[in-house]
DRENMIRO-918784 format. One line per field, with one value per residue: residue number from 0; residue in one letter; x, y, z of N, C-alpha, C, O in turn. Coordinates in Angstrom, 3 decimals. Layout:
BEGIN
resi = NUM | ...;
resn = A | ...;
nc1 = X | ...;
nc2 = Y | ...;
nc3 = Z | ...;
cac1 = X | ...;
cac2 = Y | ...;
cac3 = Z | ...;
cc1 = X | ...;
cc2 = Y | ...;
cc3 = Z | ...;
oc1 = X | ...;
oc2 = Y | ...;
oc3 = Z | ...;
END
This chain:
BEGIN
resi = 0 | 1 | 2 | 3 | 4 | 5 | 6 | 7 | 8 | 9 | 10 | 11 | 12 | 13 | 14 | 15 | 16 | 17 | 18 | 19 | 20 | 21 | 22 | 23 | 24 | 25 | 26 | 27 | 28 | 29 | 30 | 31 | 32 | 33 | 34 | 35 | 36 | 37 | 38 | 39 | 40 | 41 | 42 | 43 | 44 | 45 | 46 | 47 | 48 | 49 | 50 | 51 | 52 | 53 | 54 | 55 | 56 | 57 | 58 | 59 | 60 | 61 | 62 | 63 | 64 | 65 | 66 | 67 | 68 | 69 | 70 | 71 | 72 | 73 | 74 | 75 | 76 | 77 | 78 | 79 | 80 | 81 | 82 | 83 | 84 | 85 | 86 | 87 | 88 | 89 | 90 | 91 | 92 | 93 | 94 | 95 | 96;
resn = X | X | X | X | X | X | X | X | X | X | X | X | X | X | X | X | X | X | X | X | X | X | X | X | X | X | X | X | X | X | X | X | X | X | X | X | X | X | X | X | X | X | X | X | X | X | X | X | X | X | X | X | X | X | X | X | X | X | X | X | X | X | X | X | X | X | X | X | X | X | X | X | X | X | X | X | X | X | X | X | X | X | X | X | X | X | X | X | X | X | X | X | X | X | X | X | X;
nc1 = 12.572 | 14.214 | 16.666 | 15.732 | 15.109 | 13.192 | 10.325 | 8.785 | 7.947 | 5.790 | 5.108 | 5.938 | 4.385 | 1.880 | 1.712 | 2.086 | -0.128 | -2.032 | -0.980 | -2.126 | -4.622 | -5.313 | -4.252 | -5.925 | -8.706 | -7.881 | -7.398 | -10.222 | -11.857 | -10.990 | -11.340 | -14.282 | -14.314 | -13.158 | -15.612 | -17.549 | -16.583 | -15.994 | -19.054 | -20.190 | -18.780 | -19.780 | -22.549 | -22.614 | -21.692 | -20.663 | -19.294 | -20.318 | -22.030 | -23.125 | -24.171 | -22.164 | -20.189 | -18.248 | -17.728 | -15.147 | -14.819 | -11.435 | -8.666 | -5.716 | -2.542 | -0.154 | 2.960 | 6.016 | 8.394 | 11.654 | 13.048 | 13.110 | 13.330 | 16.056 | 17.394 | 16.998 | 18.280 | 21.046 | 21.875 | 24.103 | 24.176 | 25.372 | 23.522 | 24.386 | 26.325 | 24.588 | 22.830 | 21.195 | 22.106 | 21.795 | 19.334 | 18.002 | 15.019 | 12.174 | 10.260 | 6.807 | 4.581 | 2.104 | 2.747 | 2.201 | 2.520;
nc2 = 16.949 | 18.991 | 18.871 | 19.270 | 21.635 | 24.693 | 25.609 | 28.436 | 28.983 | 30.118 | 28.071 | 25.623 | 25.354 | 25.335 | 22.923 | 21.504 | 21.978 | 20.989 | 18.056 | 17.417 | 17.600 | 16.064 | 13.587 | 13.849 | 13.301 | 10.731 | 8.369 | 9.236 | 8.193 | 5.331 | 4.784 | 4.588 | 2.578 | 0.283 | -0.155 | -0.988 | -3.185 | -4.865 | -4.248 | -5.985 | -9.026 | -9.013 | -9.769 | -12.448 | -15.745 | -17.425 | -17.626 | -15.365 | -12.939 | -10.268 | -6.889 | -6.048 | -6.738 | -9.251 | -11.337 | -13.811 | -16.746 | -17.713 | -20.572 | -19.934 | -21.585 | -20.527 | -18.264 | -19.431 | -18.720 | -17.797 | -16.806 | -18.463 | -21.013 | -20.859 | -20.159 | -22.560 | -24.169 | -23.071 | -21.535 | -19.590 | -18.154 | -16.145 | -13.538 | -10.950 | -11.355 | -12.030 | -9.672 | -7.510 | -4.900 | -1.196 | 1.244 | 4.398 | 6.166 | 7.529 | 9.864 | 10.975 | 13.068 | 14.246 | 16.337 | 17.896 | 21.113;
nc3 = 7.032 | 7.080 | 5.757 | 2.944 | 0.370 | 0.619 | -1.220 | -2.877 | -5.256 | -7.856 | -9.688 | -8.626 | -6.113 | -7.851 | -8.917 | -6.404 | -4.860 | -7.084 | -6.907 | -4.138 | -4.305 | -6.214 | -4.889 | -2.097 | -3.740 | -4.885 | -2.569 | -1.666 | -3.344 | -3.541 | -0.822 | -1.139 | -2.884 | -1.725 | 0.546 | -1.157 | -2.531 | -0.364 | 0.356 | -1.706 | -1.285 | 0.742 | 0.389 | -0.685 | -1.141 | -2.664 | -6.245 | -8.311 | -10.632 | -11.838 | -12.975 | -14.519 | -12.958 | -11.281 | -8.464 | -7.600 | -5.955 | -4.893 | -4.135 | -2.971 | -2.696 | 0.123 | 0.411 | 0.412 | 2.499 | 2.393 | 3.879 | 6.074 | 5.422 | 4.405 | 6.981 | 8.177 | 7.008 | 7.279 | 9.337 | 9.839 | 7.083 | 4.718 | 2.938 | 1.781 | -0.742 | -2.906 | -3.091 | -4.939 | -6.783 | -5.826 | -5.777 | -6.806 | -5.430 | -6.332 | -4.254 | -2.977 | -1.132 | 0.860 | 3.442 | 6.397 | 7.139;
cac1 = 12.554 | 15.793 | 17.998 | 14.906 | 14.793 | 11.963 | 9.818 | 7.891 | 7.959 | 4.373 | 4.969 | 6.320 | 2.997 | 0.402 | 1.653 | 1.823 | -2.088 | -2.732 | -0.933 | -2.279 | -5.921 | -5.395 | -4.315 | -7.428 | -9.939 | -7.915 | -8.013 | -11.880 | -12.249 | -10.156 | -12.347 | -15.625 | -13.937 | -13.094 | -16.507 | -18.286 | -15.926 | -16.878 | -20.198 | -20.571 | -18.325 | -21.158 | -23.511 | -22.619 | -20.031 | -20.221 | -18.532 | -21.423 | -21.708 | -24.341 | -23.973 | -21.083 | -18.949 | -17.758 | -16.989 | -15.265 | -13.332 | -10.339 | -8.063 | -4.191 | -1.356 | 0.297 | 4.229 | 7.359 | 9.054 | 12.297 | 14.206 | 13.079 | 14.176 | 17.701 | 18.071 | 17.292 | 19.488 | 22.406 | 21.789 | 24.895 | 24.275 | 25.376 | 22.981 | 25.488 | 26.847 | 23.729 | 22.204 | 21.198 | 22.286 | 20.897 | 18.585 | 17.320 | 13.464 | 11.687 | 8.900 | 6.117 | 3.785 | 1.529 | 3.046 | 1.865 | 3.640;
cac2 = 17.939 | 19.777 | 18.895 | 19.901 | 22.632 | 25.280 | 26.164 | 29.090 | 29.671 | 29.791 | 26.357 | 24.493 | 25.415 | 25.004 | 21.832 | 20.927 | 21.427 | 19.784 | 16.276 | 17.150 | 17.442 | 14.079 | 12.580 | 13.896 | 12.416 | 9.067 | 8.163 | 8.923 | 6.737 | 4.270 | 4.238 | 4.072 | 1.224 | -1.044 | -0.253 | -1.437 | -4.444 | -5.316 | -4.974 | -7.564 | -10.191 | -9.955 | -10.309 | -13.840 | -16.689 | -18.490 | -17.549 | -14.532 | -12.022 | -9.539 | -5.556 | -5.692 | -6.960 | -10.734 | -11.993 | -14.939 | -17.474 | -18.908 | -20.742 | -19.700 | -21.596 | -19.786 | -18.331 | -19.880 | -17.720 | -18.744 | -16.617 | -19.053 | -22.442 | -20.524 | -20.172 | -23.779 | -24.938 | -22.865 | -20.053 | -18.451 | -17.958 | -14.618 | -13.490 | -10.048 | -11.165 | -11.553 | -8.997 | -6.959 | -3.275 | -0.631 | 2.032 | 5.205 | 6.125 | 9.380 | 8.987 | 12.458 | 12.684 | 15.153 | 16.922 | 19.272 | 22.057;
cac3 = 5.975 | 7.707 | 4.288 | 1.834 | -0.451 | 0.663 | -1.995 | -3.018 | -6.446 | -8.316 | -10.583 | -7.726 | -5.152 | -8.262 | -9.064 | -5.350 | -4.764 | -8.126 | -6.424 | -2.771 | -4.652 | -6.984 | -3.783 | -1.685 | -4.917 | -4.892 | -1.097 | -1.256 | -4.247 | -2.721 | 0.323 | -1.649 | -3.852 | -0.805 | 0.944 | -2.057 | -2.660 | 0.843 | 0.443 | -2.856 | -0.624 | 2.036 | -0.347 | -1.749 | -0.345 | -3.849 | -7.470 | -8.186 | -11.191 | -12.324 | -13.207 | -14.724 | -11.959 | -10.650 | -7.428 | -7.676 | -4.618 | -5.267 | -2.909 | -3.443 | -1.539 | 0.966 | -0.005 | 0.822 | 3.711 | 2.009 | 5.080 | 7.077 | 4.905 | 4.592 | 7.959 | 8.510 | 6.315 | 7.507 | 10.172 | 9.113 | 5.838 | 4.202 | 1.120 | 0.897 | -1.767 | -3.779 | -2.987 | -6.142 | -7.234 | -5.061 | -6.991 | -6.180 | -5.523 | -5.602 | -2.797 | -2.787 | -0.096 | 1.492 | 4.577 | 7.101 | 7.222;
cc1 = 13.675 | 16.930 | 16.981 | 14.976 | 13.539 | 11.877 | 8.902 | 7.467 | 6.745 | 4.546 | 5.123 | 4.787 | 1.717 | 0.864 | 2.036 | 0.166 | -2.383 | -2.241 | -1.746 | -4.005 | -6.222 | -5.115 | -5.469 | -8.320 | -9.403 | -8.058 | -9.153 | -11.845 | -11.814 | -10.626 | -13.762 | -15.330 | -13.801 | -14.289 | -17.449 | -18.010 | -16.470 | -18.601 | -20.582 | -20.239 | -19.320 | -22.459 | -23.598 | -21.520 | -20.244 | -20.012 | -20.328 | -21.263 | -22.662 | -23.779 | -22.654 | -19.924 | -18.824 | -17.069 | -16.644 | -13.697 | -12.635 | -8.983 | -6.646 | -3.614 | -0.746 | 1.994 | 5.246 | 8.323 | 10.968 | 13.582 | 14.731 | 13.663 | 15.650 | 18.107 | 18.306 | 18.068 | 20.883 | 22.332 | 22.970 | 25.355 | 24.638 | 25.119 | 23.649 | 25.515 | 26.007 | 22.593 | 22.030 | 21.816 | 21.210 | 20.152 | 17.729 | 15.526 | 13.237 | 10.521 | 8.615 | 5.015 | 3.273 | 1.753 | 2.311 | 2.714 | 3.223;
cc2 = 18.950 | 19.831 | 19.183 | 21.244 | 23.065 | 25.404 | 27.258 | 29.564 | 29.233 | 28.149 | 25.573 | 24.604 | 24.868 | 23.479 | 20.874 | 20.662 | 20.959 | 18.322 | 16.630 | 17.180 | 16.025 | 13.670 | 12.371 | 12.655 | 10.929 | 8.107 | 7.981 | 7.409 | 5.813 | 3.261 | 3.935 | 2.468 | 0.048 | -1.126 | -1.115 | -2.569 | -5.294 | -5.682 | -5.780 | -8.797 | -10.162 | -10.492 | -11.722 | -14.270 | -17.900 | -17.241 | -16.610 | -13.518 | -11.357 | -7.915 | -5.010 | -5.537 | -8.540 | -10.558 | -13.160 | -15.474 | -18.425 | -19.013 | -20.783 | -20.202 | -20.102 | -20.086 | -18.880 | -18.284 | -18.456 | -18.025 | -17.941 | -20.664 | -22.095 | -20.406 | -21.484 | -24.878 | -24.867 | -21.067 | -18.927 | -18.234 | -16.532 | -14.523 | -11.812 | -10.109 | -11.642 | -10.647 | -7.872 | -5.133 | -2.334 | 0.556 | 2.911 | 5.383 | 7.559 | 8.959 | 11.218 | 12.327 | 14.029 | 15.160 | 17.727 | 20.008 | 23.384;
cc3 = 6.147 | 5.879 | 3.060 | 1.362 | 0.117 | -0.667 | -2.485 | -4.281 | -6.787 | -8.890 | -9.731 | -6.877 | -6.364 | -8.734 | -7.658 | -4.693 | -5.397 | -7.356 | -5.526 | -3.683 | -5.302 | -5.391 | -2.764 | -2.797 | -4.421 | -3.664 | -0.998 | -2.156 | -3.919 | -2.057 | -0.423 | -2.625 | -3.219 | 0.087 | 0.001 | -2.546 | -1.526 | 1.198 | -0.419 | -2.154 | -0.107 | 1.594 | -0.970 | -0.898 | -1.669 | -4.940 | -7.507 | -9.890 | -11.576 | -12.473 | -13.661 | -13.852 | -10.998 | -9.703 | -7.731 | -6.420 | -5.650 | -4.003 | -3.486 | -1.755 | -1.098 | 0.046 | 0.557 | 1.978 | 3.519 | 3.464 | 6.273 | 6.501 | 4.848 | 5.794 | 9.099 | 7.929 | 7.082 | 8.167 | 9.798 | 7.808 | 5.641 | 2.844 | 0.831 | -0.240 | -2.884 | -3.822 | -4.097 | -5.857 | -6.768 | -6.060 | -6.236 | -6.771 | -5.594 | -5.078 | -2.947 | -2.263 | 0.325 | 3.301 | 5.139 | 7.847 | 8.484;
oc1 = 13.946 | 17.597 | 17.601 | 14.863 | 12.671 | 12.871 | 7.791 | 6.670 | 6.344 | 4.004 | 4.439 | 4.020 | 0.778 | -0.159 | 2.255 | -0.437 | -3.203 | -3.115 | -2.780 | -4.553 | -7.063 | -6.145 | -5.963 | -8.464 | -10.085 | -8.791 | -9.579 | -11.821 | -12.718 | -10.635 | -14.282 | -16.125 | -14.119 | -14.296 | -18.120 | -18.938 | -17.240 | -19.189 | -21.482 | -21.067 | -20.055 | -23.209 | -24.546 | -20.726 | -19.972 | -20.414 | -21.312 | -20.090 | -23.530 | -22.690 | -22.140 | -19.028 | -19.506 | -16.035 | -17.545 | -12.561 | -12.889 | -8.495 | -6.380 | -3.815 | -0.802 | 2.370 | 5.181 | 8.606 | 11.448 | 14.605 | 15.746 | 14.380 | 16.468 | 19.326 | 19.025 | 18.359 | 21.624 | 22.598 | 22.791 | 26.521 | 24.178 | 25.757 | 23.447 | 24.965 | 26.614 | 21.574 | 23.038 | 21.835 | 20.028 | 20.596 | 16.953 | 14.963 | 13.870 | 9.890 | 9.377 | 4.259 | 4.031 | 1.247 | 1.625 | 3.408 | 4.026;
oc2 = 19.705 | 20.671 | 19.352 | 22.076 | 22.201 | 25.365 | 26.727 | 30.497 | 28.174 | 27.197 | 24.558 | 23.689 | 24.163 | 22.819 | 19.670 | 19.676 | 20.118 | 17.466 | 16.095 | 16.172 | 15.174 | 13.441 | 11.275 | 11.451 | 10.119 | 7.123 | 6.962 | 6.213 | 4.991 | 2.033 | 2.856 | 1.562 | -1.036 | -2.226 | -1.982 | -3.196 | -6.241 | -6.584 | -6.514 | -9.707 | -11.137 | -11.311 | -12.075 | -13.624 | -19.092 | -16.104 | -17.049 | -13.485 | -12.206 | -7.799 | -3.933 | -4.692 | -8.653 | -9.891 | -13.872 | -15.083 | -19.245 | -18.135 | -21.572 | -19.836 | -19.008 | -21.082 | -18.553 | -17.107 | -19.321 | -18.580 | -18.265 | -21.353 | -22.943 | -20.533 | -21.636 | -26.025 | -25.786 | -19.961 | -17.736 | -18.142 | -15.718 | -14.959 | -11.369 | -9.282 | -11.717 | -10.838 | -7.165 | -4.473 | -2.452 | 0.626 | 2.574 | 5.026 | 8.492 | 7.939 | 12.184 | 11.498 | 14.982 | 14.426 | 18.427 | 19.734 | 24.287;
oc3 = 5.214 | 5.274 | 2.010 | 2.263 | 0.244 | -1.391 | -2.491 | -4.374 | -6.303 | -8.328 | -9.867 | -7.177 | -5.992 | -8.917 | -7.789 | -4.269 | -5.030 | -7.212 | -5.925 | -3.236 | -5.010 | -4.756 | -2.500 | -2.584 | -3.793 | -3.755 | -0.453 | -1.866 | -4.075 | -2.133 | -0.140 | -2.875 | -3.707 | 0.640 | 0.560 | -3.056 | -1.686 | 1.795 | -0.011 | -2.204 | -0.259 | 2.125 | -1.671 | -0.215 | -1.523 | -4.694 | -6.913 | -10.261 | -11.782 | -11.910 | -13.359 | -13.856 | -9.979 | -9.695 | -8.173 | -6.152 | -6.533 | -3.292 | -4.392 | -0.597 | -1.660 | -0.572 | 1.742 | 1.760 | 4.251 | 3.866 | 6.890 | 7.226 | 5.206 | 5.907 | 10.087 | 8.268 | 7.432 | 7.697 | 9.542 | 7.423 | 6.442 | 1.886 | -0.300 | -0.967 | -3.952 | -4.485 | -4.100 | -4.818 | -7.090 | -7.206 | -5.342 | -7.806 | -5.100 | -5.356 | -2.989 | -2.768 | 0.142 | 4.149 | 4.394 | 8.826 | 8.719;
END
């Protein structure tokens, strides 16, 4: 955070506790959403549905690891030069300060 802008101005702080509060809520819900996912799987090991919510198995191939077929083709391959157009992100996260 050395090259960041401090902030103190009112708009910048109340719309910093409004994310750091949405982010609190969605985390919980998050966690109550994958506890509860978890518990329907243990409940059933076949195709299941009732209360307005379906479990259902399905078996998906596994992906191609294509690093690994390019490098058995031709270990010194160089993908450089297709490597796409770089593009900036904005990334906002709850620090402790």
């Amino acid at each position: 955070m050395s090259d960041s802008q401090k902030r103190h101005d009112l708009e910048w702080l109340e719309a910093a506790m409004v994310y750091r509060k949405a982010k609190f809520y969605l985390e919980e819900a998050q966690q109550v959403e994958r506890d509860a996912k978890a518990a329907l799987i243990e409940l059933t090991d076949v195709d299941a549905v009732g209360g307005g919510v379906e479990v259902k198995f399905t078996e998906r191939r596994g992906s191609i690891d294509y690093k690994q077929v390019v490098n058995a083709i031709d270990p010194n391959f160089d993908a450089e030069p297709y490597r796409k157009e770089s593009t900036s992100v904005q990334t906002v996260k709850v620090i402790k300060e």
